[in-house]
C-alpha positions as a Markdown table, in Angstrom:
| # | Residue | x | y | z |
|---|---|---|---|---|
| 1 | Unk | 0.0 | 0.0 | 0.0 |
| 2 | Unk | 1.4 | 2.9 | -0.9 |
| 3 | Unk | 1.6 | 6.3 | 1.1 |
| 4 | Unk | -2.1 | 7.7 | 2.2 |
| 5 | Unk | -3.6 | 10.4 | 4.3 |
| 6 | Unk | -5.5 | 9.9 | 7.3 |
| 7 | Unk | -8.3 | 12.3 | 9.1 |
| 8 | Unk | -10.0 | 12.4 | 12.0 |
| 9 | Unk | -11.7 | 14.9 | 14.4 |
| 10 | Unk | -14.2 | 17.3 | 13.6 |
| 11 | Unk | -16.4 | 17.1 | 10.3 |
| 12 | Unk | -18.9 | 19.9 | 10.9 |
| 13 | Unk | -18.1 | 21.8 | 7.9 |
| 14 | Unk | -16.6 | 19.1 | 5.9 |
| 15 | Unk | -13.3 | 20.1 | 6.4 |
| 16 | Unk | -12.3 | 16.6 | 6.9 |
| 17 | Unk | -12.9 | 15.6 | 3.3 |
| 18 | Unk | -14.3 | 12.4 | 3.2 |
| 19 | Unk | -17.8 | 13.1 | 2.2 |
| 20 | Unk | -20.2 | 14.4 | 5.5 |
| 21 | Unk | -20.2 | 16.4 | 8.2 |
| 22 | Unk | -19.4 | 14.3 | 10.8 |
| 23 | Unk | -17.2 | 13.5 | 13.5 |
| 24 | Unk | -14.4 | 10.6 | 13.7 |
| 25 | Unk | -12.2 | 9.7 | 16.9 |
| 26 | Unk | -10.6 | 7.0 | 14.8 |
| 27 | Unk | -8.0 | 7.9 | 11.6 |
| 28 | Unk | -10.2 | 7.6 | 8.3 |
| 29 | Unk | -8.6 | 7.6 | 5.2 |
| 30 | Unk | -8.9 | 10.6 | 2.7 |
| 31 | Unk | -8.4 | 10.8 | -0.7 |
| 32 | Unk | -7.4 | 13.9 | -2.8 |
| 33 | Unk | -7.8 | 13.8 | -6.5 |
| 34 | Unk | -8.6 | 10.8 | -8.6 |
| 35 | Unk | -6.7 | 8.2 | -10.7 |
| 36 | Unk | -6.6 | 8.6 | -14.6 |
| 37 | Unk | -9.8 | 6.7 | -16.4 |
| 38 | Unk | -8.4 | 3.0 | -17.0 |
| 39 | Unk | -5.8 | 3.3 | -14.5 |
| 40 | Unk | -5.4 | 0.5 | -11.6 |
| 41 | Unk | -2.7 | 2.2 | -10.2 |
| 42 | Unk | -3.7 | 4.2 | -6.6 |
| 43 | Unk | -3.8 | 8.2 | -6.7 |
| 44 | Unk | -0.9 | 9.6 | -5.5 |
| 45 | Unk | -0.9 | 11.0 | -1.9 |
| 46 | Unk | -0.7 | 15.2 | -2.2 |
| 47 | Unk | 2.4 | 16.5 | -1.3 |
| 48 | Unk | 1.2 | 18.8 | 1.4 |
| 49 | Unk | -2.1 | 18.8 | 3.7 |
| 50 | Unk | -3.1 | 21.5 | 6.1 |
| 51 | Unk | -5.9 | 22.7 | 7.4 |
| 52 | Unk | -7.6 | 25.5 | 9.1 |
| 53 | Unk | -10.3 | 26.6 | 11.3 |
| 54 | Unk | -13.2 | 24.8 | 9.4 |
| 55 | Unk | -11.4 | 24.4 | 6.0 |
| 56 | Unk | -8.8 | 22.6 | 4.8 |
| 57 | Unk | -6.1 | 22.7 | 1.2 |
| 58 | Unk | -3.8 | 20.2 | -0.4 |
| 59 | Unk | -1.4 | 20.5 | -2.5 |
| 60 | Unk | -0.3 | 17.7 | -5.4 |
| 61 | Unk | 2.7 | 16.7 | -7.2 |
| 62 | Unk | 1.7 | 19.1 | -10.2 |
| 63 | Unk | 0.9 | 21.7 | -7.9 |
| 64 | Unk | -3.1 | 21.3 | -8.2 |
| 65 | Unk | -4.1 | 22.8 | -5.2 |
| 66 | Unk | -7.9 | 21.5 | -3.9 |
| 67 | Unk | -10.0 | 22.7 | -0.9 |
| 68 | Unk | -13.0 | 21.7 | 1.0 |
| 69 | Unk | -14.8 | 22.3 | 4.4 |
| 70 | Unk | -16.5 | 25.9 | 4.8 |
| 71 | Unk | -17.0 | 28.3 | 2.4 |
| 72 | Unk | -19.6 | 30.3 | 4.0 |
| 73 | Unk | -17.1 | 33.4 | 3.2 |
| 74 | Unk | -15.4 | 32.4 | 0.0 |
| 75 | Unk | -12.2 | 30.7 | 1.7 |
| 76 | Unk | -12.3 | 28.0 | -0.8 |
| 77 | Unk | -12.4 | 29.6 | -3.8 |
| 78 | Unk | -15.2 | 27.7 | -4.8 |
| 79 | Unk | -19.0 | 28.8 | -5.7 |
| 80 | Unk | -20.3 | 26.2 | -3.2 |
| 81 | Unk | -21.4 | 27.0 | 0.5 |
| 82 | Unk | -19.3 | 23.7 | 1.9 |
| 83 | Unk | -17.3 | 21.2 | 0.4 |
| 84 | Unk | -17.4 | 17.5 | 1.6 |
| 85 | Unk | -14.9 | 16.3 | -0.7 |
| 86 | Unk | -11.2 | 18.0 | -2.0 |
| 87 | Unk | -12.1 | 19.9 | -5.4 |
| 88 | Unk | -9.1 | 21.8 | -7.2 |
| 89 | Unk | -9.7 | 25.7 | -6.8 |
| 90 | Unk | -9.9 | 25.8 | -10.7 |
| 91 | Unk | -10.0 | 29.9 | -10.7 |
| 92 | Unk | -6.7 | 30.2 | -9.7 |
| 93 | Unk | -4.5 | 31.2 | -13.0 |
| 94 | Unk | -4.5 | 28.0 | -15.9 |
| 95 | Unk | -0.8 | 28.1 | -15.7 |
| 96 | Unk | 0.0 | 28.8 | -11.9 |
| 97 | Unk | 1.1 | 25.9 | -9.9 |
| 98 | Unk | 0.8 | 26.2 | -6.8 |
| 99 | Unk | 4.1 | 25.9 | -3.9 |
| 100 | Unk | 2.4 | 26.7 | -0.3 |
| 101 | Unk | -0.9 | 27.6 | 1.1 |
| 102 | Unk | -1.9 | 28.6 | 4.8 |
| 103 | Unk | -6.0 | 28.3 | 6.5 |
| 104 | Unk | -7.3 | 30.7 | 8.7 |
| 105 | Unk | -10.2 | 30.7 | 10.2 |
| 106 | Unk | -12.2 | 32.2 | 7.5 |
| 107 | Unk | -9.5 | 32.6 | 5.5 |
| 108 | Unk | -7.0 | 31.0 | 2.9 |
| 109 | Unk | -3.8 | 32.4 | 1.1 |
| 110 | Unk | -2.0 | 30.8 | -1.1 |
| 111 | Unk | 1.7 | 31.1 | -3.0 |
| 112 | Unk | 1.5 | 30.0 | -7.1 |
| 113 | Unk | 4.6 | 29.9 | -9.8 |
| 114 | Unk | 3.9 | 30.3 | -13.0 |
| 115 | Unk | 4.6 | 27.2 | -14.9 |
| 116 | Unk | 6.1 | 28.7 | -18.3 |
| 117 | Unk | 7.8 | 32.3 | -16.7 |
| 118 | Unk | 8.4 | 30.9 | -13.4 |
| 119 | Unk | 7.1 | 34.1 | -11.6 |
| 120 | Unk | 5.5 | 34.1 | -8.6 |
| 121 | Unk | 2.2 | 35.5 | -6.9 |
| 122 | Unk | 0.2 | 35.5 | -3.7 |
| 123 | Unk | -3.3 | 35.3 | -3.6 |
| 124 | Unk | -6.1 | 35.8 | -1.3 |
| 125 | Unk | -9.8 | 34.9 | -0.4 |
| 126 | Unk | -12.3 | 34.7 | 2.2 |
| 127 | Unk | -12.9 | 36.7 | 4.8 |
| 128 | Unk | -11.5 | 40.7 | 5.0 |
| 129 | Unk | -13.4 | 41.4 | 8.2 |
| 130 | Unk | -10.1 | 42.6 | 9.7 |
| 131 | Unk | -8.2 | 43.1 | 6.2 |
| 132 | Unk | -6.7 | 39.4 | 6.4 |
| 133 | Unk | -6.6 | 39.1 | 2.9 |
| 134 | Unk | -4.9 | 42.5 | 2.1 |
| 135 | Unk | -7.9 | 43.9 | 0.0 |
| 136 | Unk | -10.6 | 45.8 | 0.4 |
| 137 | Unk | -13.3 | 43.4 | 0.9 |
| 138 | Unk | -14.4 | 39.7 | 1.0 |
| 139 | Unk | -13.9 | 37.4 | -2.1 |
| 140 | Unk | -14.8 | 34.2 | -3.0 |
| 141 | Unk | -12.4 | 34.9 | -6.1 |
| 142 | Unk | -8.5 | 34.4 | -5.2 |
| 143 | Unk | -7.5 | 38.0 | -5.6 |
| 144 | Unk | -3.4 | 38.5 | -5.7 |
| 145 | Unk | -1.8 | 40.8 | -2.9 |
| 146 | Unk | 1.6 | 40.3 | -3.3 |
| 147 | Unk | 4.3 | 41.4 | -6.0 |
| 148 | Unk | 5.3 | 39.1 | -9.1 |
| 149 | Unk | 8.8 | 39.8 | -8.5 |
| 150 | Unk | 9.5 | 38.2 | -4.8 |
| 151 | Unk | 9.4 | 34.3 | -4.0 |
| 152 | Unk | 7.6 | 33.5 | -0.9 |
| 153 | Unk | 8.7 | 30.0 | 0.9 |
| 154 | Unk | 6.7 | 30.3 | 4.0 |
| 155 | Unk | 2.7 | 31.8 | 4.9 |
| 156 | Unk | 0.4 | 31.7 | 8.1 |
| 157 | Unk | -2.4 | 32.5 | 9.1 |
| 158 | Unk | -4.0 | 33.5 | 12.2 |
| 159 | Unk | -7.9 | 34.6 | 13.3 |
| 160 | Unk | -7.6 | 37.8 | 12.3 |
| 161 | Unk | -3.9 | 38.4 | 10.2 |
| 162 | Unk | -1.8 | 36.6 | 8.0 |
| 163 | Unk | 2.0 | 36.2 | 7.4 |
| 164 | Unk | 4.2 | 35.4 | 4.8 |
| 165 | Unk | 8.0 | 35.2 | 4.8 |
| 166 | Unk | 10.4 | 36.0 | 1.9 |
| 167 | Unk | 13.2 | 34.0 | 0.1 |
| 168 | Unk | 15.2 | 37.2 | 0.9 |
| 169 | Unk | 13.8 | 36.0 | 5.3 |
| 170 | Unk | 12.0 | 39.1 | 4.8 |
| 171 | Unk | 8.2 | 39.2 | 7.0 |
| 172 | Unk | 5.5 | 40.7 | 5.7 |
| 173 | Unk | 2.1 | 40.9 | 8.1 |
| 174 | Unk | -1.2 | 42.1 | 7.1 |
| 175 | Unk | -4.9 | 42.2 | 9.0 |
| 176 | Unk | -5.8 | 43.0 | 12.7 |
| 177 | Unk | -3.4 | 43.4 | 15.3 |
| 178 | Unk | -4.1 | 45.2 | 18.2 |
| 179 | Unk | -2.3 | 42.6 | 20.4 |
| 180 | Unk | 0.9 | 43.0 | 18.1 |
| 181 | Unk | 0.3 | 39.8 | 16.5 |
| 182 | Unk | 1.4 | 42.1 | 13.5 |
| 183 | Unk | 5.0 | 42.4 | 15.2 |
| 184 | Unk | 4.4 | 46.1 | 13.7 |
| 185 | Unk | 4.4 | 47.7 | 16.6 |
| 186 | Unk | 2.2 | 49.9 | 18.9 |
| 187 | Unk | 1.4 | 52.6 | 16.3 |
| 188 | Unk | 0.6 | 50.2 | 13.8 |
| 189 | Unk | -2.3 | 47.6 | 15.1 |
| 190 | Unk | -3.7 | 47.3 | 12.0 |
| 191 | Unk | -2.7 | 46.3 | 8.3 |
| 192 | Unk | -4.5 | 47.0 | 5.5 |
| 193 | Unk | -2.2 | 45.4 | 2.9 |
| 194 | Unk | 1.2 | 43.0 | 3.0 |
| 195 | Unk | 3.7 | 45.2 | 5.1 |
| 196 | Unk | 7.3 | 44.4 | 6.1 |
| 197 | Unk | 8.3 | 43.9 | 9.7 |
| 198 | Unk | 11.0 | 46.5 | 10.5 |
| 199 | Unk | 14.5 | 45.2 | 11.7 |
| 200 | Unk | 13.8 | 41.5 | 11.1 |
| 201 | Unk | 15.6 | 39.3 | 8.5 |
| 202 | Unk | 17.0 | 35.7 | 8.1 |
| 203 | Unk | 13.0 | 34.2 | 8.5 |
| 204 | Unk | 12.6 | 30.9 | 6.9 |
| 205 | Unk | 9.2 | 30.1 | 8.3 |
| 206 | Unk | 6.4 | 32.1 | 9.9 |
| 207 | Unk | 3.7 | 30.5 | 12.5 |
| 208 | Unk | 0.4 | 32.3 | 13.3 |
| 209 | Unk | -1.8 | 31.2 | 16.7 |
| 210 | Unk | -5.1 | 33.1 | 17.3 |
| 211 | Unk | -3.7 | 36.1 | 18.4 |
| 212 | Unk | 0.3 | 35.6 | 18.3 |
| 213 | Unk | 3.1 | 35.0 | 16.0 |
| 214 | Unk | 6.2 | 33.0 | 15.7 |
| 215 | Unk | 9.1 | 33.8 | 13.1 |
| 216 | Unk | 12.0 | 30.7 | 12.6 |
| 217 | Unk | 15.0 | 32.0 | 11.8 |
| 218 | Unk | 17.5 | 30.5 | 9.6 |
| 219 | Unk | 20.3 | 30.7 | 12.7 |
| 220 | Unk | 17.3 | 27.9 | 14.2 |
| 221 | Unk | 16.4 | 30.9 | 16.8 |
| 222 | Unk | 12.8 | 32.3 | 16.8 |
| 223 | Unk | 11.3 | 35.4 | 17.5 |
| 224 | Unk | 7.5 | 35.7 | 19.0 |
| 225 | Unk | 5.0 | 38.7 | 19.3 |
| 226 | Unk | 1.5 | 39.2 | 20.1 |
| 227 | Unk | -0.5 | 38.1 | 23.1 |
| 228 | Unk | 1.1 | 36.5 | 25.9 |
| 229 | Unk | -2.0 | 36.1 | 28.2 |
| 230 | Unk | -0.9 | 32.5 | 28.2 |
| 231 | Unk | 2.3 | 32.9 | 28.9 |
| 232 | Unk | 2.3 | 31.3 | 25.0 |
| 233 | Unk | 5.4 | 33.8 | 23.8 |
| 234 | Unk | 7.4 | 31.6 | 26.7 |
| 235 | Unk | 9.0 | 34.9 | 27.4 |
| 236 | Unk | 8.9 | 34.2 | 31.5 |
| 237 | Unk | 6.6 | 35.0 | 34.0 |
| 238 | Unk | 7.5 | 38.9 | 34.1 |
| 239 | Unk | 6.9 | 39.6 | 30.0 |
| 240 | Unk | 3.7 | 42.0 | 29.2 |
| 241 | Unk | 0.7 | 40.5 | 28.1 |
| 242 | Unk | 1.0 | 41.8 | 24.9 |
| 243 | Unk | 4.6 | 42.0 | 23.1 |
| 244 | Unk | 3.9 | 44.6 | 19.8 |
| 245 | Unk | 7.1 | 43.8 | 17.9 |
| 246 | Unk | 9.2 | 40.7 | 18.1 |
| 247 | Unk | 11.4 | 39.4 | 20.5 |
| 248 | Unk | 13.9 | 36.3 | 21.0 |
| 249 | Unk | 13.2 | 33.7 | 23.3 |
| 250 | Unk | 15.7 | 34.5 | 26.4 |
| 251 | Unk | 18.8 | 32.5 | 25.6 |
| 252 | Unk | 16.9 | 30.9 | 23.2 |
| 253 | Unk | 17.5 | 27.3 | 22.5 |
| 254 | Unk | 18.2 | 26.7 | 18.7 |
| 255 | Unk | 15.2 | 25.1 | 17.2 |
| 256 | Unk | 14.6 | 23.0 | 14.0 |
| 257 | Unk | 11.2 | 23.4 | 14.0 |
| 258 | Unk | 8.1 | 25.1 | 15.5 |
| 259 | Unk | 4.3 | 24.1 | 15.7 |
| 260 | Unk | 2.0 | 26.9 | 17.1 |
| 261 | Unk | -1.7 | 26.1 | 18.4 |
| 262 | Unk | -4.2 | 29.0 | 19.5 |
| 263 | Unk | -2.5 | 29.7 | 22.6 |
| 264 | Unk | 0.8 | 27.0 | 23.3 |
| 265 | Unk | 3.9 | 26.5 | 20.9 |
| 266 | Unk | 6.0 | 23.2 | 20.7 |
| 267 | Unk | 9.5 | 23.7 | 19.9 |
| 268 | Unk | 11.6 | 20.5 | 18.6 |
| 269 | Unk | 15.5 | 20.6 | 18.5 |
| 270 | Unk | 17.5 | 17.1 | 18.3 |
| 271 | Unk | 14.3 | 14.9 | 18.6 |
| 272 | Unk | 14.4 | 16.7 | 22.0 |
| 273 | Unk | 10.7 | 18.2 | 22.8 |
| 274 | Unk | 9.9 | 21.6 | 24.5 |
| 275 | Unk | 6.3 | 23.2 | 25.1 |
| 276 | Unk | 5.1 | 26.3 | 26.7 |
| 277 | Unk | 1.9 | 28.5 | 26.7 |
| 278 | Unk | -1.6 | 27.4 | 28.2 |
| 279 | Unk | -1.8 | 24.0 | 29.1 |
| 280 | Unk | -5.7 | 23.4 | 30.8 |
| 281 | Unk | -6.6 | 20.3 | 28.3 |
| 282 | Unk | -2.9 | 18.3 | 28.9 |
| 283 | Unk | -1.7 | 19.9 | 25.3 |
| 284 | Unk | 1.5 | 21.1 | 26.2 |
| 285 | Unk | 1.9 | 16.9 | 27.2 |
| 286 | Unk | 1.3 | 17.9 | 30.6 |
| 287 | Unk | -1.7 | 19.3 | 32.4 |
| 288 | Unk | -1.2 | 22.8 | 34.1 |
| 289 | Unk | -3.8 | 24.7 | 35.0 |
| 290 | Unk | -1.6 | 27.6 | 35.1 |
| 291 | Unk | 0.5 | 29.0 | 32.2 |
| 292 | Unk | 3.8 | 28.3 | 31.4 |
| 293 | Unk | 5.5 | 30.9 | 30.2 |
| 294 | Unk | 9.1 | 29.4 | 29.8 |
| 295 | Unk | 9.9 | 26.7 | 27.4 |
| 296 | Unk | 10.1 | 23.3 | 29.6 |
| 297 | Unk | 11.2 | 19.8 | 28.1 |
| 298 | Unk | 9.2 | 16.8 | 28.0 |
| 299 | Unk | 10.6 | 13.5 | 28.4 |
| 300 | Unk | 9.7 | 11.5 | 24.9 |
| 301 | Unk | 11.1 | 9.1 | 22.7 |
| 302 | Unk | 13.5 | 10.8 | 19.6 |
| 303 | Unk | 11.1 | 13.2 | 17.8 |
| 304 | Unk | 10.7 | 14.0 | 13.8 |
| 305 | Unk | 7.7 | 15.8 | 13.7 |
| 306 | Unk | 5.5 | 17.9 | 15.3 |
| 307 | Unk | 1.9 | 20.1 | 15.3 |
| 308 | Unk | -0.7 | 21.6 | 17.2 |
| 309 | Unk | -4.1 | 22.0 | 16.8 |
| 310 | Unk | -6.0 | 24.3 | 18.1 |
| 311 | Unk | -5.6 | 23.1 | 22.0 |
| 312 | Unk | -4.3 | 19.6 | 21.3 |
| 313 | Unk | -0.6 | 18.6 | 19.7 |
| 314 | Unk | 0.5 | 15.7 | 17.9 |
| 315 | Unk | 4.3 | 14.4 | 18.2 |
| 316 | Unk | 5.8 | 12.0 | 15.5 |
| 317 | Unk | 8.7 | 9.8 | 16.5 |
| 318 | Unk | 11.3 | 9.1 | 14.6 |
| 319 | Unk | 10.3 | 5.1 | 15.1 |
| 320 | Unk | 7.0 | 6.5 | 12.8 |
| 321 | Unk | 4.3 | 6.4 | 15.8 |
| 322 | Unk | 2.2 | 9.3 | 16.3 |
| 323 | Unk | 1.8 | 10.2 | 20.0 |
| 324 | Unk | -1.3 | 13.2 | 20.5 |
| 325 | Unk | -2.4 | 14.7 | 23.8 |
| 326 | Unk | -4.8 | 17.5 | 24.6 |
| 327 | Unk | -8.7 | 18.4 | 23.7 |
| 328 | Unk | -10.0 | 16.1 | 22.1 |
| 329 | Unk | -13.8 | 16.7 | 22.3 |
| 330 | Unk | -14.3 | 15.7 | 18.7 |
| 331 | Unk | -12.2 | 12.7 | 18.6 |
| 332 | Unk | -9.3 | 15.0 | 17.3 |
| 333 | Unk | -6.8 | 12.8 | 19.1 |
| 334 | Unk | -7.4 | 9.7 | 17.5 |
| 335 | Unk | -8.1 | 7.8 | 20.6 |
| 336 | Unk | -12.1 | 6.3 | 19.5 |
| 337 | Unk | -13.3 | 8.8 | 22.2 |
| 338 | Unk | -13.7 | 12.3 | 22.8 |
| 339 | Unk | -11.7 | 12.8 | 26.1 |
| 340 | Unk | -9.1 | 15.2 | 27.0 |
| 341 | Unk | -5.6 | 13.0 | 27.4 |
| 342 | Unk | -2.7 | 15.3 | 29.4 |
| 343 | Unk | 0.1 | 12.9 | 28.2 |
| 344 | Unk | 1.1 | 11.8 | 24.8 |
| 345 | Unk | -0.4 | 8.6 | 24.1 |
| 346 | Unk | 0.3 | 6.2 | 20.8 |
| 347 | Unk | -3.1 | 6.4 | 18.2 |
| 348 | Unk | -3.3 | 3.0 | 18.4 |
| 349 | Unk | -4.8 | 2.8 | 14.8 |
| 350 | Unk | -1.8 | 2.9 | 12.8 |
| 351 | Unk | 0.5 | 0.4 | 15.4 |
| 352 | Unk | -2.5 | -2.0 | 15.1 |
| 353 | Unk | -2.4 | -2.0 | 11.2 |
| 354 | Unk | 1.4 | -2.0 | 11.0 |
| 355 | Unk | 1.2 | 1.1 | 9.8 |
| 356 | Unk | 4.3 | 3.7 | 9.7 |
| 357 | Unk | 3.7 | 7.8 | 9.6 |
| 358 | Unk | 5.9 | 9.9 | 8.1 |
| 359 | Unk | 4.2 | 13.3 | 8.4 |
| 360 | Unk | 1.0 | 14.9 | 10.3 |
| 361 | Unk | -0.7 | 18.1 | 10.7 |
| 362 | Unk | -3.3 | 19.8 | 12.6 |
| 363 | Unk | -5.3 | 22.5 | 13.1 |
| 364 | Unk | -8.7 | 23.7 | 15.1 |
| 365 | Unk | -9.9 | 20.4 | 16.0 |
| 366 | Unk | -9.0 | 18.7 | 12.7 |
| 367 | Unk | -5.5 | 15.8 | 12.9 |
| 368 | Unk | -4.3 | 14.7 | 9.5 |
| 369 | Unk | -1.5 | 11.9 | 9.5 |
| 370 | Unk | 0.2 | 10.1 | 6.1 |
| 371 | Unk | 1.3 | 6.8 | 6.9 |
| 372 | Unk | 2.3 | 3.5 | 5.1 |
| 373 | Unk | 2.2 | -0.4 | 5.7 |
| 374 | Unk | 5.9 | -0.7 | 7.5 |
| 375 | Unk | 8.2 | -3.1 | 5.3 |
């Protein structure tokens, strides 16, 4: 059996993409795209999966991107209110392919090349109740609101603002933020098109929670502004509750790669776990009814992977189990059940099918794994 995707969680919207609007506590298989006419041969797994608040994108090998869930303000792209299956977002451009693509709440953005000049562009639809999509209103169509002329290699996107980061590690934020999610800084709270962060360079990939950021530098530090009400910019117990313009983690351990939920980050260096942020439903792999506002480490096996949801967090050892912990009121964790677990515990699933996962997402209450039959 070749590579596949897995979903489970929350299928209000369709956002899980296998044809209702229902929940699953157990890892259901979902299939993007379909196989050529005659063909026996199984349709290639997409290249990326993500999802959002209640929609979710993939991307395939030809850089076909499709969407489903909500579309009650456009995010798809699509004509349709909801989507219970993935359908390619056939109004982008005929020749753009499509590299990266980031869900917000009510909103998607997404980074094309064109296939013949090999430009690029950045488009934008949904919801522009707080100017997330850099226009001047809501669209259903992908509108662009970026220049041809720079390559983008990283986007988020939050509740209310979105980020993208430049080959040149370049930020650029745009939307609502009055907590500084922005990292624009007091006198600017508020974005109304793509604007670059002052003073910050060397970015390879930007993160957005509900109302913070996270930038990854390419010297493996990070940077994090926005609300810190949960302690969730693990800047220490004495840090405002709102940071307007970025800051470093104090002697900030070198990271390799970052997952941000709505108010707790995950940091993984070495296959060495660290989490910090708000930690009431046991997502930060430990329960703690008070925040944590300092990066602590959590004693797992060698970890590859990692994501967060919007209060749960999925960790991916390097032995190809997935471990989740955290809400999991719609089955989001995997477990058959829709308890909270405050440790991270095997999704039994894929050990009892001899299945191996190589990569896994998350995002509101949505968890999306690929896996394959081990050899």
């Amino acid at each position: 059996m070749p590579a596949v995707w897995f979903v489970w969680g929350s299928g209000a919207d369709g956002q899980l993409g296998i044809g209702d609007t229902l929940d699953y506590s157990m890892p259901t298989e979902m299939v993007v795209g379909q196989p050529e006419v005659g063909s026996l041969a199984a349709t290639p797994p997409p290249v990326v999966v993500i999802t959002g608040g209640c929609h979710s994108a993939a991307i395939d090998a030809s850089g076909t991107l499709y969407t489903w869930g909500s579309n009650a303000h456009g995010q798809l792209g699509h004509s349709a209110s909801s989507i219970t299956t993935p359908s390619p977002m056939a109004i982008l451009p005929v020749k753009a392919r499509t590299t990266t693509v980031a869900c917000g709440w009510a909103h998607s953005v997404v980074a094309t090349t064109d296939s013949t000049e090999g430009t690029t562009a950045v488009f934008s639809c949904g919801s522009n109740q707080y100017d997330q999509l850099g226009h001047t209103h809501d669209s259903a169509t992908p509108l662009r609101v970026f220049p041809a002329t720079v390559a983008v290699v990283s986007l988020a996107c939050g509740w209310k603002h979105s980020l993208l980061a430049t080959s040149t590690g370049h930020v650029y934020a745009w939307g609502l933020g009055r907590h500084g999610e922005l990292g624009l800084g007091p006198d600017q709270p508020r974005a109304t098109t793509p604007t670059q962060l002052p003073g910050v360079d060397g970015v390879v990939a930007v993160h957005c929670g509900w109302q913070h950021s996270v930038l990854h530098l390419a010297s493996r530090e990070i940077l994090v502004t926005g609300n810190n009400r949960h302690g969730q910019l693990g800047l220490g117990n004495d840090a405002p509750k709102s940071v307007m313009q970025p800051q470093p983690l104090p002697a900030s351990t070198p990271f390799d790669a970052i997952a941000v939920g709505w108010h707790h980050v995950i940091g993984l260096v070495d296959g060495q776990v660290y989490s910090w942020g708000r930690g009431a439903f046991g997502q930060l792999g430990y329960y703690s009814d008070a925040f944590v506002a300092t990066p602590q480490h959590l004693d797992l096996p060698p970890i590859a992977a990692v994501a967060c949801g919007s209060e749960h967090s999925l960790f991916l050892t390097q032995a190809g189990e997935l471990l989740t912990c955290g809400w999991g009121e719609h089955g989001n964790l995997g477990h058959g059940d829709g308890a909270n677990v405050t440790t991270p515990t095997p999704v039994a699933f894929f050990h009892r099918r001899r299945l191996v996962v190589d990569r896994c997402c998350a995002a509101g209450a949505v968890s999306m794994a690929r896996a394959a039959v081990a050899e």
